[in-house]
C-alpha positions in Angstrom: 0.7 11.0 11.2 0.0 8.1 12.9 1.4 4.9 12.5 2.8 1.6 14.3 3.7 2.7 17.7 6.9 2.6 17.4 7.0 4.9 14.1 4.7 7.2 16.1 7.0 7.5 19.4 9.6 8.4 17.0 7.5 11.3 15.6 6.2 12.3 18.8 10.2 12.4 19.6 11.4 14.2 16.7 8.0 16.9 17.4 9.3 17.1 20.9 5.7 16.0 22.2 6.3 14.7 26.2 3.0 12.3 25.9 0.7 11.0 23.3 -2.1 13.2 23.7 -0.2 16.2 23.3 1.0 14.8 20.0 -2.3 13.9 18.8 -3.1 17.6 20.0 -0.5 18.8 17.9 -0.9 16.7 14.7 -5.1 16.9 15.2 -5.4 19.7 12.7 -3.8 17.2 9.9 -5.6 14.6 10.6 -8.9 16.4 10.6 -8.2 18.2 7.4 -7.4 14.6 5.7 -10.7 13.1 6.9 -12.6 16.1 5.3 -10.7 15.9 2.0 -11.6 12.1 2.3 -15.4 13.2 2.9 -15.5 16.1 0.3 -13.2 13.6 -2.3 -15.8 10.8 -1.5 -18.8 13.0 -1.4 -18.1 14.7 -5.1 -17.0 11.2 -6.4 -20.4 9.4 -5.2 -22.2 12.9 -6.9 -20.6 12.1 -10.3 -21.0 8.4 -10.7 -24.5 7.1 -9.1 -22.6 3.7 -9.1 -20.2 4.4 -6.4 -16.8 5.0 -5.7 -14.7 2.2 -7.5 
């Protein structure tokens, strides 16, 4: 959801967001869900193989 800010003006546009913290606000709940499949991904990955994520 966020990019370059250009690419994210354009999405804050096309979400009809009038500043960039209400698009954060509006695109926090992705965000947050993709850092805890990145935690919960990483975490079961580093439980499997003792030698780290490769």
């Amino acid at each position: 959801m966020l990019h370059a800010v250009p690419q994210t003006k354009e999405h804050r546009d096309r979400l009809q967001c009038v500043t960039t913290t209400a698009y954060l606000r509006a695109t926090a709940p992705v965000l947050v869900a993709a850092v805890m499949m990145v935690g919960i991904v990483g975490g079961l990955l580093l439980r499997w193989d003792l030698s780290g994520v490769r």
